[in-house]
C-alpha positions in Angstrom: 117.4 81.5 103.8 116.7 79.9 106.9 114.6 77.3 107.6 110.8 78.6 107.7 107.2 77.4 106.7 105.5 78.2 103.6 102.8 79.2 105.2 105.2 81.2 107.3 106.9 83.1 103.9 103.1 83.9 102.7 102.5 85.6 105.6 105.1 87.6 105.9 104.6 88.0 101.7 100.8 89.2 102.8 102.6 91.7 105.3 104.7 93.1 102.2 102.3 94.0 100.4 100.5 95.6 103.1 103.6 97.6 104.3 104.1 98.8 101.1 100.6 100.4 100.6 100.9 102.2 103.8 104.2 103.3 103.5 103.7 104.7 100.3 100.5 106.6 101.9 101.3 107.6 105.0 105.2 106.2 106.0 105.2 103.8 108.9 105.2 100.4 106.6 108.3 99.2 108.4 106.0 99.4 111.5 104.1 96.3 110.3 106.9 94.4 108.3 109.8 94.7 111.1 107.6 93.0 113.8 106.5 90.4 111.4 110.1 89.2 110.5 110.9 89.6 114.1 107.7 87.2 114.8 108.0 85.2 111.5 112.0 84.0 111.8 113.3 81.3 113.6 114.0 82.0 117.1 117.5 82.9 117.9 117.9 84.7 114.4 119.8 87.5 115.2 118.3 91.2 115.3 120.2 92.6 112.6 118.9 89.8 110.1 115.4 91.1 111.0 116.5 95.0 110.4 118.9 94.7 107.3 115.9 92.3 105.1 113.4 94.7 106.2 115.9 97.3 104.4 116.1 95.3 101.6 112.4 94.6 101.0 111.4 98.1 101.8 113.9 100.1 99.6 112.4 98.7 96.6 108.3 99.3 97.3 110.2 103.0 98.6 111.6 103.6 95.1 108.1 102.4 93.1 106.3 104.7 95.5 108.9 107.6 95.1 108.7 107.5 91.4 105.1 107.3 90.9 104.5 109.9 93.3 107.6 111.8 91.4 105.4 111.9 88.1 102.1 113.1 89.1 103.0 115.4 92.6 104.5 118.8 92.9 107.6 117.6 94.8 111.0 119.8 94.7 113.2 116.4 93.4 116.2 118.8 94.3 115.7 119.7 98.2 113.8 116.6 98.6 117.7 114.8 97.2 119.6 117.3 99.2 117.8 116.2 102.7 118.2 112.7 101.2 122.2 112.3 100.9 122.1 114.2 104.3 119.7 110.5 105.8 121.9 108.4 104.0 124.8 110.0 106.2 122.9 109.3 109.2 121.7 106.0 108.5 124.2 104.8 107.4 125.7 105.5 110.9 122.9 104.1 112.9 123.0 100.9 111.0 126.7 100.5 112.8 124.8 101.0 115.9 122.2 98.7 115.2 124.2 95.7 114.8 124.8 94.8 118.9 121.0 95.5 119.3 118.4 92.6 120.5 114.7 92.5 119.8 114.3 92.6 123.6 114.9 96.6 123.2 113.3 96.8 119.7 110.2 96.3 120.6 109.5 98.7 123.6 111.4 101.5 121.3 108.8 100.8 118.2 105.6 101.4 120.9 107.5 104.4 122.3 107.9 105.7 118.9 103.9 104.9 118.1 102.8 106.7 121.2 105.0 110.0 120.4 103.5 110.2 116.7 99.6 109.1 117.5 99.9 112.0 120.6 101.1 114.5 117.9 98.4 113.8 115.2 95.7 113.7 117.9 96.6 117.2 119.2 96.8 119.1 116.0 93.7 118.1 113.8 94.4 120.4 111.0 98.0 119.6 110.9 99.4 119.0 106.7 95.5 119.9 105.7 96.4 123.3 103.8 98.5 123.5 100.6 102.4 125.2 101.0 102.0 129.0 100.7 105.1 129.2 98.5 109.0 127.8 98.0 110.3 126.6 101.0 113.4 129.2 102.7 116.5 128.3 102.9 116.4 128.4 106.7 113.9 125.8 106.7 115.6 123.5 104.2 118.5 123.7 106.3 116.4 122.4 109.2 114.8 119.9 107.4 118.7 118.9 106.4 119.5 118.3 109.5 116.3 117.3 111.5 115.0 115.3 108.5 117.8 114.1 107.1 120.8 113.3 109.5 118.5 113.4 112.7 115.7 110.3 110.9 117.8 109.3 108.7 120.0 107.6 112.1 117.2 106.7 113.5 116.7 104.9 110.2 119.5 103.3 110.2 119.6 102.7 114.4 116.1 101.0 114.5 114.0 102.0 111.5 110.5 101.6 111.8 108.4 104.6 111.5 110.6 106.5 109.6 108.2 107.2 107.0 106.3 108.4 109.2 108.0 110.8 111.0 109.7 111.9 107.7 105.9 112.9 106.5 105.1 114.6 110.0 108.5 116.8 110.0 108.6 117.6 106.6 105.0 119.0 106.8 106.2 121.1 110.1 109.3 122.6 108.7 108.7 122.8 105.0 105.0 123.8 105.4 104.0 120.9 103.0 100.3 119.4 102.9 100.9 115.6 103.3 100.0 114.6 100.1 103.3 116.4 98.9 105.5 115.5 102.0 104.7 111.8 101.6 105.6 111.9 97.9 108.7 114.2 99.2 109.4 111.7 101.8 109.6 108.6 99.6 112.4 110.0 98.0 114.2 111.5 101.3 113.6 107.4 102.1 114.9 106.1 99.9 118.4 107.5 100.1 117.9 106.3 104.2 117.3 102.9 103.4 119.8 103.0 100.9 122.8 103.9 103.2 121.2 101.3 105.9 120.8 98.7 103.4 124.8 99.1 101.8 125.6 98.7 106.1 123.7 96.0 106.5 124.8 94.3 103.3 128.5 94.5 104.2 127.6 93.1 107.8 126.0 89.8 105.9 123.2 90.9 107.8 120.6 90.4 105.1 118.6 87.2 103.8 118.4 87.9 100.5 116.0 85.1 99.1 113.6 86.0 101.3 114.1 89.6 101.0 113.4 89.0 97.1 110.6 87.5 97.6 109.1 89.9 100.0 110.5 92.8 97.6 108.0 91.7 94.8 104.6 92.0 97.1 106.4 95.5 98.6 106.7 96.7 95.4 103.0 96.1 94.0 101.8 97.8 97.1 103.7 100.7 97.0 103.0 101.9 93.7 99.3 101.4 94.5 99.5 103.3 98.0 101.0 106.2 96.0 98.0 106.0 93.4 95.5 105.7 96.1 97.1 108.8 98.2 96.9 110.8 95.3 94.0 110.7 93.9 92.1 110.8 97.5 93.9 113.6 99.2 95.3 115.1 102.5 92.3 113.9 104.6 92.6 110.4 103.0 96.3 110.1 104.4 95.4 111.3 107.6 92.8 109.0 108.0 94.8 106.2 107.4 97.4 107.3 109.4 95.6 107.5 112.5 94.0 104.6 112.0 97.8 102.7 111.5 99.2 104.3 114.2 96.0 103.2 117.1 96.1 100.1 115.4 99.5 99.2 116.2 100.0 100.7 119.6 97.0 98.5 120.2 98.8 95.7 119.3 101.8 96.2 120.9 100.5 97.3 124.0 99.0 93.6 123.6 101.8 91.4 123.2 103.5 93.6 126.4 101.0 93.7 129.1 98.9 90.8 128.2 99.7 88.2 125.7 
């Protein structure tokens, strides 16, 4: 592990456990754990390090979330695994494109990504509000294969934060899911994508496994509680909190670009 603070490693312990909660709730967690390992290791530690213990940490509050969602949601475990092998394909693939990647170019991407998802929430107010009308066709699994799966799951793999996100937000549009039941579909769709980013990174040497431990544990407790929480308050709950996530970190990174 390389040489940080303790007060340093609580920090980025505190931002764990807050990742996980709103991962499991509305996706997105990786958009406040990435930046803090990016801001929390030593400088000159290379991108990759940052993006493959993120992997690490997150794929284990994923799975907590995934299976207590699993238990008490009406998710389709069998199209939900289907899009999931097809994001392990694809990030799996954008972790090999990850590796030459700086933080210089990570950064401006996240806020990009931010300012796409807050623009589509903002313009479609009922959007994932209403139940699914019935069983999904298999046109629309077949887009959410591909769209879903290969097309977030590289994007995963290639940068990764927001992926939760944007895995909730396309599996409402294509699948015609309320959010409630395309978060707890998305947690398993997730974890396959950090699962083929992670096996990348982890043959790279690319992850910093003490840490990552460490982190995993606070992750963990927060993502099985963010899956309670989204559960038993509902669809406008989640889009709630996922407003107020997404303004609150454009905020902040429009902050550390233009002013700090």
């Amino acid at each position: 592990m390389p040489d940080i603070s303790l007060t340093t490693v609580v920090l980025l312990c505190v931002a764990a456990l807050a990742a996980g909660w709103i991962d499991a709730v509305v996706g997105g967690g990786g958009l406040l754990l990435l930046p803090a390992l990016l801001l929390g290791l030593p400088a000159g530690t290379p991108a990759a390090h940052a993006l493959g213990t993120n992997k690490a940490v997150a794929i284990v509050g994923t799975t907590g979330a995934a299976v207590t969602y699993a238990r008490k949601a009406p998710v389709d475990v069998r199209t939900a695994v289907r899009i999931g092998l097809a994001a392990l394909a694809g990030s799996s693939g954008g972790a090999f494109f990850a590796a030459g990647m700086s933080t210089e170019v990570l950064k401006p991407v996240i806020m990009v990504v931010l300012l796409a998802v807050a623009a589509f929430v903002i313009f479609r107010p009922a959007f994932g509000s209403a139940p699914a009308t019935g069983p999904a066709t298999p046109r629309q699994i077949l887009a959410a294969i591909g769209l879903a799966g290969l097309g977030i799951g590289f994007y995963d793999g290639l940068v990764g934060p927001g992926t939760g996100t944007f895995l909730v937000l396309a599996l409402t549009a294509l699948l015609h899911l309320d959010l409630v039941t395309a978060s707890a579909t998305a947690k398993i769709v997730n974890c396959c994508t950090n699962a083929g980013a992670l096996a990348t990174f982890a043959w790279q040497g690319a992850v910093l496994w003490q840490l990552a431990v460490l982190m995993a544990v606070f992750n963990l407790a927060g993502g099985m509680f963010g899956a309670h929480t989204a559960l038993k308050r509902g669809s406008g709950f989640v889009r709630v909190v996922l407003l107020t996530v997404v303004f609150a970190l454009v905020a902040n990174l429009a902050w550390e670009q233009w002013v700090a």
